[in-house]
TIDO-484075 format. One record per atom (N, C-alpha, C): x, y, z; residue in three letters. Coordinates in steps of 0.05 Angstrom, whole numbers, padded with zeros to 5 digits, always signed. Example, Ala and Ser with C-alpha at 12.3 -4.5 7.8 and 13.67 -1.06 7.14 Angstrom:
% TIDO-484075
+00264-00114+00156ala +00246-00090+00156ala +00264-00066+00156ala +00257-00045+00142ser +00273-00021+00143ser +00258+00001+00157ser 
This chain:
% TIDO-484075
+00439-00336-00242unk +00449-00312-00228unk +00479-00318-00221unk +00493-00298-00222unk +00523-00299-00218unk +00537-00305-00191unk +00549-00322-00187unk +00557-00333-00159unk +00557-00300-00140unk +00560-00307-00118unk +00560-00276-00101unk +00540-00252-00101unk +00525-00252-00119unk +00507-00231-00125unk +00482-00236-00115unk +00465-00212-00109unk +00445-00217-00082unk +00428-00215-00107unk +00409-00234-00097unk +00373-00237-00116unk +00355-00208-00100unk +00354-00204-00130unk +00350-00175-00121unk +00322-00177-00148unk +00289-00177-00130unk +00268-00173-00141unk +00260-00151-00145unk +00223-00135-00159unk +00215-00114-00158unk +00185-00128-00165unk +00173-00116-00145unk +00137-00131-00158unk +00123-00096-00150unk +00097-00101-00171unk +00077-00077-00170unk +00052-00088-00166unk +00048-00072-00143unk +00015-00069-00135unk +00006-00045-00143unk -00028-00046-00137unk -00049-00027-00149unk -00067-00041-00137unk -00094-00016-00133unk -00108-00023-00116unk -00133+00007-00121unk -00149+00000-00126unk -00181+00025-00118unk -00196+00015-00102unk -00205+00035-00095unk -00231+00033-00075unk -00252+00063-00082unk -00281+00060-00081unk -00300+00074-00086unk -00297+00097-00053unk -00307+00111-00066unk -00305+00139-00039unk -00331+00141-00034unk -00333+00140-00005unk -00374+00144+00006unk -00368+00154+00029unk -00392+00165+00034unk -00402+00179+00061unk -00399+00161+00080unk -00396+00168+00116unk -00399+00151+00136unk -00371+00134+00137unk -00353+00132+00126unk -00335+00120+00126unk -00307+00139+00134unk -00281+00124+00148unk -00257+00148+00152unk -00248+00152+00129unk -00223+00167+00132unk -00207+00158+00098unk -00181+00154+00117unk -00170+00132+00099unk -00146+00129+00112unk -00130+00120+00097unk -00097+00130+00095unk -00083+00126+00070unk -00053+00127+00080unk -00045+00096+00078unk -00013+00093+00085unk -00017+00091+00116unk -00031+00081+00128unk -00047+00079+00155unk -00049+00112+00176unk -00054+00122+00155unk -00056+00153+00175unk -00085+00162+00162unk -00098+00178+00179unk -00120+00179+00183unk -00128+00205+00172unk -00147+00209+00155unk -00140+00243+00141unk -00170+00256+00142unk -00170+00277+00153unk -00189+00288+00154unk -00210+00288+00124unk -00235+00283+00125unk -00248+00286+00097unk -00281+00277+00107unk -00296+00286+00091unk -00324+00283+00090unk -00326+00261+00071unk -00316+00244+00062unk -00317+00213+00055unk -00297+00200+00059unk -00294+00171+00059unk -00270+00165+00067unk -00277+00138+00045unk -00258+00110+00040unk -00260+00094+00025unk -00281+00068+00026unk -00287+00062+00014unk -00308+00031+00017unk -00286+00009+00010unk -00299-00009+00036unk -00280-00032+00030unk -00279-00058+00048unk -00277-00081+00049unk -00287-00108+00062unk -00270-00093+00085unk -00244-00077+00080unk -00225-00079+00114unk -00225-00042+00116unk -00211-00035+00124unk -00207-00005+00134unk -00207+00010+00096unk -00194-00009+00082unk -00201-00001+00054unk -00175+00021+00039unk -00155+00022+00052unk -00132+00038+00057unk -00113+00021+00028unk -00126+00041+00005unk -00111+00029-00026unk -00085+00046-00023unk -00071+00056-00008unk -00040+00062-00016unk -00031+00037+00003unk -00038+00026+00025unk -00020+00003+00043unk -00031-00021+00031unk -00045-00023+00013unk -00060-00043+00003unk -00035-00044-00036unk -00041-00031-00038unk -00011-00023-00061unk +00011-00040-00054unk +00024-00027-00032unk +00043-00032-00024unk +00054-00056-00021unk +00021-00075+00001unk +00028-00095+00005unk +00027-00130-00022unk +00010-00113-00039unk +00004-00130-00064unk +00037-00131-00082unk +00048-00106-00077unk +00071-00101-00096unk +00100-00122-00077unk +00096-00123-00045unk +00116-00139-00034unk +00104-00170-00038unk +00079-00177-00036unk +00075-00203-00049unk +00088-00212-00076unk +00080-00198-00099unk +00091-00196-00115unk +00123-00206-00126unk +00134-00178-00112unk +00173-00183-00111unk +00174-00215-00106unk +00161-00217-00080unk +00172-00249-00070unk +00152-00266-00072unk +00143-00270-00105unk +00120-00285-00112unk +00111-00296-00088unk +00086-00289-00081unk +00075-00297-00054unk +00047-00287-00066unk +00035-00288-00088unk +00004-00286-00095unk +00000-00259-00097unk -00020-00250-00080unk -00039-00228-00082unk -00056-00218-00052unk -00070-00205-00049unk -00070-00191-00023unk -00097-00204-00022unk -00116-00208-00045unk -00141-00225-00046unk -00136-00253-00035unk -00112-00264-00038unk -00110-00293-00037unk -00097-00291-00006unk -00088-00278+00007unk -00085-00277+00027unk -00106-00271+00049unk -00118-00249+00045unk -00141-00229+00059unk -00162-00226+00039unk -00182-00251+00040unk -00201-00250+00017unk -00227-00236+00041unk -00238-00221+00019unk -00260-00201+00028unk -00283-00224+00032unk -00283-00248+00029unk -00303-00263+00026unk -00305-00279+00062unk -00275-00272+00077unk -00270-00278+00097unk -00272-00260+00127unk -00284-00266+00135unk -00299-00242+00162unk -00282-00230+00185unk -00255-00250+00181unk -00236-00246+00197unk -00224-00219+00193unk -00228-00213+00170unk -00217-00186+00157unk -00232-00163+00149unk -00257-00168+00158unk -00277-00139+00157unk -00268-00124+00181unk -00264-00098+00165unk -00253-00072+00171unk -00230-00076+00200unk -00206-00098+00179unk -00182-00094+00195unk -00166-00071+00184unk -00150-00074+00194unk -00128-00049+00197unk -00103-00059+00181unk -00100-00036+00157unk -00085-00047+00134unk -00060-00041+00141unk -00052-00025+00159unk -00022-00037+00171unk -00021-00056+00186unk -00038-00073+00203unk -00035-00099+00209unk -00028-00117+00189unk -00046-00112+00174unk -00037-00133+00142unk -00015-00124+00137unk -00001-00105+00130unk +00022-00098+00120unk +00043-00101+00144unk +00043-00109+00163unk +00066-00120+00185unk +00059-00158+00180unk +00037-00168+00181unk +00042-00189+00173unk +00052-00204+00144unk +00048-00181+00131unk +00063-00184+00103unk +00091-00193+00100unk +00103-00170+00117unk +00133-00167+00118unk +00143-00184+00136unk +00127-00199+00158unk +00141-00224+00174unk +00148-00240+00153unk +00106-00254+00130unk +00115-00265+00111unk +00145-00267+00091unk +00147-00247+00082unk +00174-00230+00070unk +00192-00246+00082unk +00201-00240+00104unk +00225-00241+00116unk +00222-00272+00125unk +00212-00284+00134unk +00216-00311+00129unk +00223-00334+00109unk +00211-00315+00085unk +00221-00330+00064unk +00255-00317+00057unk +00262-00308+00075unk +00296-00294+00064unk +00298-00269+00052unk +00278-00252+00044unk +00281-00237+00039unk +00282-00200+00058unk +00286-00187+00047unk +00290-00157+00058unk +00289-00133+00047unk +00267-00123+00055unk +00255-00099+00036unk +00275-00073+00037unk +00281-00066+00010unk +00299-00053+00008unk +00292-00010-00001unk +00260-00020-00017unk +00260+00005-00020unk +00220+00000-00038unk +00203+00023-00029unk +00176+00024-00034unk +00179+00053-00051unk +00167+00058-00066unk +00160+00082-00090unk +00127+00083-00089unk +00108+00093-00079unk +00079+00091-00078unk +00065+00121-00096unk +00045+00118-00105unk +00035+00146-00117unk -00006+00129-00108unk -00004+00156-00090unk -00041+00162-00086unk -00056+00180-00111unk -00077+00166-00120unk -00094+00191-00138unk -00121+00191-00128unk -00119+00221-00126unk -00140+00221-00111unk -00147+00255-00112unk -00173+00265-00130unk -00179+00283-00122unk -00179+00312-00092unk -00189+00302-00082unk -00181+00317-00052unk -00204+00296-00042unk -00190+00311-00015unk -00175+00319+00003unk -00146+00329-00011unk -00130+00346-00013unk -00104+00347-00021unk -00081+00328-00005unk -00060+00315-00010unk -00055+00297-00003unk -00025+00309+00022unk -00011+00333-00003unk +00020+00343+00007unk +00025+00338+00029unk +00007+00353+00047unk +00006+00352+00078unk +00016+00321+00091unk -00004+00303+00083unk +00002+00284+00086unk +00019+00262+00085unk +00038+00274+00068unk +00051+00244+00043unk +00077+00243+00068unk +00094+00261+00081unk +00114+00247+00100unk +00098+00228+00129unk +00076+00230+00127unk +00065+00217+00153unk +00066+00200+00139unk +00048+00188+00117unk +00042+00165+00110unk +00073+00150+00097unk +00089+00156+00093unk +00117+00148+00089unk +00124+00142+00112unk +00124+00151+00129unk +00136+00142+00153unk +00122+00120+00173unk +00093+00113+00178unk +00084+00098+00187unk +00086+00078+00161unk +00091+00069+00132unk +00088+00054+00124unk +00119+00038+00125unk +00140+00055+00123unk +00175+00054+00137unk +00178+00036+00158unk +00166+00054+00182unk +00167+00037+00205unk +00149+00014+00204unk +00127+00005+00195unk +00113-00022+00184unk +00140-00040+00174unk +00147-00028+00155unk +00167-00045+00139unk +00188-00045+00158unk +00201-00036+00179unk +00228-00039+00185unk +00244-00027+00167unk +00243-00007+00161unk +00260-00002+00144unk +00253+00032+00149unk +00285+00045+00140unk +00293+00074+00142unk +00276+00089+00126unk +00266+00110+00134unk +00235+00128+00114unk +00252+00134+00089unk +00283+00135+00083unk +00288+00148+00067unk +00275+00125+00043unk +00273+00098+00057unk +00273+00086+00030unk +00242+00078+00036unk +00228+00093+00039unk +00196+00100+00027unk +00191+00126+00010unk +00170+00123-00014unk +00176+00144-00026unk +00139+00151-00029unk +00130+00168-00026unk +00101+00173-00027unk +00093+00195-00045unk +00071+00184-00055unk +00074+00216-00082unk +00038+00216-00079unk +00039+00241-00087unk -00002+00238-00094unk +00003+00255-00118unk -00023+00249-00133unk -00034+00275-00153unk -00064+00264-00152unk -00068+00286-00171unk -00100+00277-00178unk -00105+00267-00205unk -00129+00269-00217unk -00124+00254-00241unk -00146+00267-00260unk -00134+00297-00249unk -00146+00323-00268unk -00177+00321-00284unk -00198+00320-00261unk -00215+00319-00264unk -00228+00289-00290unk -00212+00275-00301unk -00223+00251-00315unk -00226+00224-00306unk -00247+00214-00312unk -00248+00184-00307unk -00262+00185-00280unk -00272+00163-00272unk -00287+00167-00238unk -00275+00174-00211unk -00242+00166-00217unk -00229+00180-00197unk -00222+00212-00203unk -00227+00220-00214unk -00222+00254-00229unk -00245+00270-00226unk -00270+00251-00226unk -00295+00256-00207unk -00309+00259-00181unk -00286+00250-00173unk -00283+00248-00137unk -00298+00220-00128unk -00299+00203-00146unk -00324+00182-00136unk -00300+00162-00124unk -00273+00156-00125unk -00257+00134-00121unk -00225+00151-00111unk -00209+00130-00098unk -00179+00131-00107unk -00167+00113-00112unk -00150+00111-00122unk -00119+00090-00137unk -00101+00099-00125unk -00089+00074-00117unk -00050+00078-00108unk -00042+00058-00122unk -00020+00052-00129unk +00000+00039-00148unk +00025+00035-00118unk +00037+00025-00127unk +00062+00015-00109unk +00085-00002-00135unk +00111+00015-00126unk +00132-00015-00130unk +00159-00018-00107unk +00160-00044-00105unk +00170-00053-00086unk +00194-00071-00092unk +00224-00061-00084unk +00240-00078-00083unk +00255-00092-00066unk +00255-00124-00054unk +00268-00133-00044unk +00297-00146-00052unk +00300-00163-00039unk +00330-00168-00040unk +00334-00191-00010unk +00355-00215-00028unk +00368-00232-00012unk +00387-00241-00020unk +00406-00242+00002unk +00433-00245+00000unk +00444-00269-00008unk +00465-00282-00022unk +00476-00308-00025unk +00480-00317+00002unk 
């Protein structure tokens, strides 16, 4: 890398979870009205779960399994912006500084629009960082495949950090 120039990464996460009865739904840590919500070892929240797999990623730091393994009790039905603030301490200790998140939810309904500046903004302020540079998108996934069935949702995430010389 060229003397003076900031190391400037980009890592992608992804993440599903099955949709059931008795459960909230919760997406980008905001809480969304619905008659199913996600299955999952923690609160089960696959757009902050995206997110946080895609900032491991940037700053090779593993995977969100190897951190918060479902096999571990400490982490049944925590709260995926807790994980995603301890993420970004991780982050930032190692020198780095999150510069900008791009996220897309799929997910039949609930319809998402309503939603997508809340969940930008509580995932922003998680990160320390200005909402402008959170970006949240939903669609659906036009009736095909098991999420197009309403049985699941997917979020994707990419994430760019950055550290200075």
């Amino acid at each position: 890398m060229p003397a003076g120039l900031p190391d400037v990464r980009t890592g992608l996460g992804w993440d599903s979870h099955r949709l059931v009865e008795g459960r909230p739904l919760i997406l980008g840590g905001v809480r969304i009205e619905s008659a199913v919500g996600l299955d999952g070892h923690s609160d089960a929240d696959v757009l902050t779960h995206a997110v946080i797999d895609a900032l491991l990623g940037a700053a090779g730091m593993g995977d969100i399994g190897e951190h918060f393994p479902d096999t571990d009790e400490r982490w049944r039905g925590a709260d995926s912006i807790a994980l995603l603030r301890h993420v970004t301490t991780l982050v930032a200790e190692r020198g780095w500084t999150v510069t900008n998140v791009d996220a897309t939810v799929i997910l039949e309904r609930p319809k998402l629009s309503p939603h997508k500046a809340a969940m930008a903004a509580t995932i922003a302020g998680t990160l320390g960082v200005d909402v402008e540079r959170v970006n949240v998108k939903a669609t659906t996934a036009e009736r095909l495949d098991a999420v197009g069935r309403g049985e699941g949702a997917v979020a994707q995430a990419v994430a760019t950090i950055v550290r200075q010389p």
